[in-house]
C-alpha positions as CSV (number, residue, x, y, z in Angstrom):
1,X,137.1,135.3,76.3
2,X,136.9,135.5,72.7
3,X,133.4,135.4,71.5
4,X,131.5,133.3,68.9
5,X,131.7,135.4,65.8
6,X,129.9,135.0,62.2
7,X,131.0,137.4,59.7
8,X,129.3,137.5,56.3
9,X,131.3,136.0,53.1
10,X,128.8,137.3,50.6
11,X,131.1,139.5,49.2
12,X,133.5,137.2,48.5
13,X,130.7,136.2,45.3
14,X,129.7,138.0,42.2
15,X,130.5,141.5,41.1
16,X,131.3,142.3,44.9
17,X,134.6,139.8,45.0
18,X,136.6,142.3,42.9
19,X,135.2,145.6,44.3
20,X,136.6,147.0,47.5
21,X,134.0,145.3,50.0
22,X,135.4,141.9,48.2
23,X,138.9,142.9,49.2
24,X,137.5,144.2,52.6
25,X,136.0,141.3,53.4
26,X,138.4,138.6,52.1
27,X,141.4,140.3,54.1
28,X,139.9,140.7,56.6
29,X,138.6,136.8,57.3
30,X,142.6,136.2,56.3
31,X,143.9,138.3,58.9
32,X,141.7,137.2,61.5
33,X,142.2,133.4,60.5
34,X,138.3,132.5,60.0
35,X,136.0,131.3,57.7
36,X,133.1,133.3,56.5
37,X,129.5,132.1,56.5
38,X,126.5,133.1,55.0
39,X,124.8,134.6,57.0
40,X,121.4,134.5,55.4
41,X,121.5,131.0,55.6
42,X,123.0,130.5,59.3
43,X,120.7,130.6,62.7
44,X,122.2,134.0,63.9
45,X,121.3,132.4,67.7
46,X,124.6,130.4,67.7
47,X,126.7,133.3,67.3
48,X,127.5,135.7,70.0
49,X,128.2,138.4,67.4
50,X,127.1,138.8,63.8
51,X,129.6,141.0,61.8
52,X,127.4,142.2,58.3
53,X,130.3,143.6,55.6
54,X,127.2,143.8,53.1
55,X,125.8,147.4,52.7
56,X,123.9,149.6,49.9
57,X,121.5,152.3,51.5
58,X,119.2,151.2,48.8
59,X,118.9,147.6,50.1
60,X,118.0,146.1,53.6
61,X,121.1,145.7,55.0
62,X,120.3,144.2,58.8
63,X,117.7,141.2,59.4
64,X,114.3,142.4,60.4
65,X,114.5,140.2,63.8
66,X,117.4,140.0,66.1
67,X,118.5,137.2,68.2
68,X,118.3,138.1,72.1
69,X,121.7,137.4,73.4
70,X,123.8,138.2,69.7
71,X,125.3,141.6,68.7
72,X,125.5,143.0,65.4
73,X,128.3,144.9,63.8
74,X,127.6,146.1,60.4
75,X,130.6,147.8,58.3
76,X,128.9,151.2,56.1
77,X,131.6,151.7,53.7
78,X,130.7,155.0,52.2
79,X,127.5,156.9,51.8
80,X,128.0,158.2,48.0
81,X,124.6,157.5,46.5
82,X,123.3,159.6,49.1
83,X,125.6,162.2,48.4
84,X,124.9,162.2,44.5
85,X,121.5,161.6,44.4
86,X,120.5,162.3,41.1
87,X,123.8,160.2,39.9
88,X,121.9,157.2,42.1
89,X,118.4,157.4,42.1
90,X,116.9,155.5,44.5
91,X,113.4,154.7,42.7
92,X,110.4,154.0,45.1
93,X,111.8,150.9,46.7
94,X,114.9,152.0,47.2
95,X,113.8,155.0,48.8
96,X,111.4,152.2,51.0
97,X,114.4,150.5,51.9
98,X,116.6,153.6,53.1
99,X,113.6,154.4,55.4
100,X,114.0,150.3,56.6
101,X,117.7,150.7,57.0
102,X,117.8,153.6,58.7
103,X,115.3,152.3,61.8
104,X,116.9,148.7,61.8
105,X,119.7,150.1,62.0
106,X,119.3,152.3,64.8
107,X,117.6,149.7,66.5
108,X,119.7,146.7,66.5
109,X,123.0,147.7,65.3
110,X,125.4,147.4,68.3
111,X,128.3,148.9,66.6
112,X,129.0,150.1,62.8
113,X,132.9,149.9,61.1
114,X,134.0,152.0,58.8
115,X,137.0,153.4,56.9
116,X,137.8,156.9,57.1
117,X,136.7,159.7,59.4
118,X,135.4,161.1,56.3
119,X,132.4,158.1,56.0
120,X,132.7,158.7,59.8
121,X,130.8,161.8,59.6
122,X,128.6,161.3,56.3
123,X,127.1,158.3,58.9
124,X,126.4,160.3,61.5
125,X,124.7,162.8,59.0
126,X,122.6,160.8,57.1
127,X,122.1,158.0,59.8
128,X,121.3,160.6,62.5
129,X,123.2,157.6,64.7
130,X,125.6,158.3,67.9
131,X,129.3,158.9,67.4
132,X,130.0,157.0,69.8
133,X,128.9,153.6,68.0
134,X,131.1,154.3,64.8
135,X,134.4,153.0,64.8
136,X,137.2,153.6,62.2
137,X,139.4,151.1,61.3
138,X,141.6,151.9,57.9
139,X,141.7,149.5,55.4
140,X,145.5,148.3,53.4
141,X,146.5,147.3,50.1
142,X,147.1,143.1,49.7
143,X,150.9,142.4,50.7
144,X,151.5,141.8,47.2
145,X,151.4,144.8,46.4
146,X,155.1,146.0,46.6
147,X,158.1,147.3,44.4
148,X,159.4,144.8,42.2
149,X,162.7,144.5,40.8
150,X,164.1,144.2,37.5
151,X,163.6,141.2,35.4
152,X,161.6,138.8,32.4
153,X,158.2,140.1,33.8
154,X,158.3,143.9,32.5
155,X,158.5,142.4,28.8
156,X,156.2,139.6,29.5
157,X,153.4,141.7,31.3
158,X,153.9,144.6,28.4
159,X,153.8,141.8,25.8
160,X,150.4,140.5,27.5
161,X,148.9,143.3,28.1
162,X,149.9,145.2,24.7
163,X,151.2,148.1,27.1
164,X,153.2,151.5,25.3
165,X,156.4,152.3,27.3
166,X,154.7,155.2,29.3
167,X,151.4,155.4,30.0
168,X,149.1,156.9,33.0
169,X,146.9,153.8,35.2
170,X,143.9,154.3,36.8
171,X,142.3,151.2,39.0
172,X,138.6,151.3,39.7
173,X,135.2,151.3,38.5
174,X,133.2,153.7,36.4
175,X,130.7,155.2,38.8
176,X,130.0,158.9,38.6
177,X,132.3,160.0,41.7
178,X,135.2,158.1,40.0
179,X,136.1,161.1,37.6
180,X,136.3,159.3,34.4
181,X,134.9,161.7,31.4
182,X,137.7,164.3,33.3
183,X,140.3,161.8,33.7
184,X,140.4,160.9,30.4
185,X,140.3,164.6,28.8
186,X,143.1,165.4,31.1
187,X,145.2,162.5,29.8
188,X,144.5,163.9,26.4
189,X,145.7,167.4,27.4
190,X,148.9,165.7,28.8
191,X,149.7,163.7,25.5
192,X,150.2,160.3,27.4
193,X,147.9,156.8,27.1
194,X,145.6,156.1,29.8
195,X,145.5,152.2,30.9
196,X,142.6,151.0,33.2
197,X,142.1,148.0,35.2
198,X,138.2,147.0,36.7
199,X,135.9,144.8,35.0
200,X,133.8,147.9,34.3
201,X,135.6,149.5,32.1
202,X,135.7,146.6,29.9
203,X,132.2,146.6,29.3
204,X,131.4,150.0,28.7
205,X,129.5,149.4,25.6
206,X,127.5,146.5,26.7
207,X,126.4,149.2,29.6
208,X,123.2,151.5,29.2
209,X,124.8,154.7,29.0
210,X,120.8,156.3,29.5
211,X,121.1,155.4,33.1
212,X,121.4,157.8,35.4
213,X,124.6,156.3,36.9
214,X,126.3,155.8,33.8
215,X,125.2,158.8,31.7
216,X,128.5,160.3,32.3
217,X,130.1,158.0,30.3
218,X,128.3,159.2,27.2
219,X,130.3,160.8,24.6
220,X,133.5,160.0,25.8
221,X,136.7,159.5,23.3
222,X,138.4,156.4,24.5
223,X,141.4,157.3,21.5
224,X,144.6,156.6,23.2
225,X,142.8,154.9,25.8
226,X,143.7,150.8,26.7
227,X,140.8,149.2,28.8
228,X,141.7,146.4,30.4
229,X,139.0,144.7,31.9
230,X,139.6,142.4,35.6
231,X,143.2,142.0,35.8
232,X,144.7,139.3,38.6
233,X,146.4,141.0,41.5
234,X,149.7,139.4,40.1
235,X,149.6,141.2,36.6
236,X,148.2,144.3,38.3
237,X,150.9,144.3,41.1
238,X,153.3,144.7,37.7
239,X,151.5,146.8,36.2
240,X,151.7,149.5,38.7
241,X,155.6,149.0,38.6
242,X,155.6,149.7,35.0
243,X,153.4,152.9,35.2
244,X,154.6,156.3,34.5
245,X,152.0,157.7,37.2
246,X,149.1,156.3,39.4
247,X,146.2,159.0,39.1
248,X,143.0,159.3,41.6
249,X,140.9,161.9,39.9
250,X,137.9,161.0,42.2
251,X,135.1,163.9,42.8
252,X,134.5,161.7,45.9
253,X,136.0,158.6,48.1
254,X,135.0,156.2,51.1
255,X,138.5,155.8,50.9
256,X,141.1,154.7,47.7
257,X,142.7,151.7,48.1
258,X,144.2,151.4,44.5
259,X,145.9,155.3,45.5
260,X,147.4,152.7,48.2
261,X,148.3,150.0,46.1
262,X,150.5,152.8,44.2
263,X,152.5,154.0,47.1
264,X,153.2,150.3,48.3
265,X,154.2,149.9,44.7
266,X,156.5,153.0,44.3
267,X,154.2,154.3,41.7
268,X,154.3,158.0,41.3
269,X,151.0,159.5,42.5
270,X,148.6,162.2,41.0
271,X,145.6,162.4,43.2
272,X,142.7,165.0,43.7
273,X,142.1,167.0,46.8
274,X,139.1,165.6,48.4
275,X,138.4,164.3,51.8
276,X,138.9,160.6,52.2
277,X,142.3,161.0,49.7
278,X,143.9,163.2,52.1
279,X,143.1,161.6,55.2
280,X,144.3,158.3,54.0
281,X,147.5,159.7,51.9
282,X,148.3,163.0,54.4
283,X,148.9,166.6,54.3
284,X,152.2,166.8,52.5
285,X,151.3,165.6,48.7
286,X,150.2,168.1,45.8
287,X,146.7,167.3,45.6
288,X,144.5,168.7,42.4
289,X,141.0,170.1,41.8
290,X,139.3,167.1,40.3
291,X,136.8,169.5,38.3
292,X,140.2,170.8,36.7
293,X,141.1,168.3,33.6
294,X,144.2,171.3,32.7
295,X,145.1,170.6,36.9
296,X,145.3,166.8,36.6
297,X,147.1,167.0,33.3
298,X,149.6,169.0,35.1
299,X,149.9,166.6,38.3
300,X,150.0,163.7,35.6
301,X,152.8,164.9,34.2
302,X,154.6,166.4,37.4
303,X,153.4,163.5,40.2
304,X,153.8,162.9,43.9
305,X,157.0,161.0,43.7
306,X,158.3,158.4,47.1
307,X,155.3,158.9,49.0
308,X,155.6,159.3,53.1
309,X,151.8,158.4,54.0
310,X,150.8,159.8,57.5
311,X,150.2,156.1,59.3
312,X,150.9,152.3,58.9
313,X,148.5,150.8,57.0
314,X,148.3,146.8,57.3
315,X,145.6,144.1,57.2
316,X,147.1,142.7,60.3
317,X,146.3,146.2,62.7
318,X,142.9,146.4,60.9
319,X,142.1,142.9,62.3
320,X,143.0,143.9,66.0
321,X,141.3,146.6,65.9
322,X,138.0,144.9,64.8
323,X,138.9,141.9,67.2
324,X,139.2,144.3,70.0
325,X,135.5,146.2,69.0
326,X,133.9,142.3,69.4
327,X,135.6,141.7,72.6
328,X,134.4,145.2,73.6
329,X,130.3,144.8,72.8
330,X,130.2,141.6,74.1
331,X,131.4,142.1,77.5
C-alpha cells in the first residue's frame, strides 16, 4: 500500500526555487505526480510520512515534536559550511541550532536522502548517524536539457544575450567552494570570455564583499567577464549549445548538476578533480587541480569532449527510488 505522504514545497519559493534544492524539489514532486504542501502549516498527524527537502546545518531543520504514528525523511544535500567553517561562520545561534539539529535529528529522523556517496559520508561524520539510515539517490538534469540543432535560435539567443562567438560558461552561485576568483584568472590565462548564469553573480556589487562568505569575491577583475544574472531554463538550455566549453572549477561539491546539464547538452567539459565531480561524471574524464588557475586554463582550452558518464541519470529512477524508501519505513 502506498502510504500518505507530505513532502515540503518550501523550496519551490524565494532564493531557494532557482538553487539546486529548488530544482530537487520541484522534479522530484513532477516525477512522483504530487503536490507539495507546506509543511509548517499542515497537521503532520494526517500524513503517514513527512518528507523535509529543506536543510542548512545552521537552521532547525526537523519539528521539535513528532507525530506518533508518521515517519520523517529529511534530504541533507551537502555538508559544506561545515567543511569551510571560517568561509560560513555559524555565529552563536547558528552554532545553537547545529547542536538542535544534530539531536532531532538523531531522534526522530526515520531515514535521510541524499545525493552522492560523497555527502553520504560527510553525514555520517558530522552527524555521527547510522549508515544504515542514509540513502543515496542521484539527482538529473531537467529533460530540457539536450542538444539542439541548427536554427534562428543561435542568433537570437546571442543577440539577447550580447554573447561573443566563443566563450567559456559557468552555471552556479558564488559561494566560496564554487571556485570563482580561480575560475576567472584561469579564463584570463586562456584568452577566452567567461559567461555566467545564477542570480548571484548579477548582484555582486549590491553584495557585502566584508562577509566572510563573500570576501573571496573581493578584488576580482570581471574584464572579459559577461554576468548574466537568472537566466530561464529555455535560454540556458541554448546557451550551453552555443558554449565553447562547460567548466566546474569547484574546490568542493554535494554534487553538480549544471556539470550534468553540459553532458546532456553536448557541451565540452572542463571540470576539477574532487569527490562528488567524479563520482557523478566517472573515472575516465581529465579532471584538474582546482587550486591550479594555469591547470584549468589548460582543461579550458583542451576539454572533455562526448562525455560517457558512468550511470543513467533521470528524474524518473530518482522517484522510484525515493518511492520505494517510503514504502520501506512504513511497513
Amino acid at each position: 500500500m502506498i502510504p500518505k505522504v507530505a513532502i515540503d514545497s518550501g523550496p519551490l519559493n524565494g532564493g531557494d526555487a532557482v538553487r539546486g534544492i529548488g530544482v530537487y524539489t520541484r522534479e522530484l514532486l513532477k516525477a512522483l505526480k504530487i503536490e507539495g504542501v507546506d509543511v509548517s502549516k499542515e497537521d503532520l498527524s494526517k500524513y503517514d510520512l513527512v518528507h523535509f527537502t529543506r536543510f542548512n546545518p545552521f537552521f532547525v531543520s526537523l519539528p521539535p515534536l513528532k507525530p506518533k504514528n508518521t515517519k520523517f525523511v529529511l534530504t541533507i544535500y551537502d555538508l559544506i559550511p561545515l567543511i569551510y567553517p571560517s568561509h560560513f561562520p555559524p555565529g552563536v545561534r547558528g552554532k545553537i541550532n547545529w547542536i538542535r539539529n544534530k539531536r532531532l535529528i538523531l531522534k526522530n529522523a526515520d531515514a535521510i536522502i541524499t545525493i552522492t556517496e560523497t555527502s553520504k559520508k560527510d553525514i555520517c561524520r558530522f552527524l555521527e548517524v547510522n549508515p544504515e539510515i542514509v540513502n543515496v539517490t542521484y539527482l538529473a538534469p531537467p529533460k530540457a536539457y539536450r542538444k539542439i540543432e541548427n536554427g534562428k535560435w543561435k542568433t537570437e539567443i546571442t543577440n539577447r544575450y550580447k554573447l561573443p562567438s566563443r566563450f567559456a560558461l559557468y552555471v552556479g552561485d558564488v559561494n566560496y567552494n564554487k571556485n570563482i576568483p580561480t575560475l576567472v584568472e584561469a579564463c584570463k590565462i586562456a584568452k577566452i570570455p567567461l559567461v555566467m548564469a545564477g542570480k548571484q553573480t548579477k548582484e555582486i556589487e549590491k553584495l557585502d564583499l566584508n562577509h566572510p562568505e563573500l570576501r573571496h569575491l573581493r578584488n576580482i577583475d570581471w574584464s572579459g567577464v559577461i554576468r548574466l544574472g537568472f537566466v530561464p531554463d529555455s535560454d540556458l538550455v541554448a546557451i550551453y549549445n552555443l558554449a565553447s566549453v562547460y567548466v566546474q572549477p569547484s574546490l568542493y561539491e554535494g554534487f553538480g548538476i549544471p556539470a550534468l546539464e553540459a553532458v546532456a547538452c553536448g557541451t565540452p567539459l572542463a571540470a576539477s578533480k574532487t569527490q562528488a565531480l567524479v563520482e557523478i561524471l566517472g573515472d575516465d574524464l581529465k579532471y584538474v587541480d582546482p587550486n591550479n588557475a594555469k591547470a584549468i586554463a589548460g582543461a579550458i582550452l583542451s576539454p572533455n569532449r562526448d562525455v560517457r558518464l558512468p550511470r543513467v541519470y533521470s528524474w524518473e529512477k530518482t522517484a522510484m527510488e525515493t518511492l520505494a524508501l517510503y514504502e520501506k519505513i512504513c511497513r
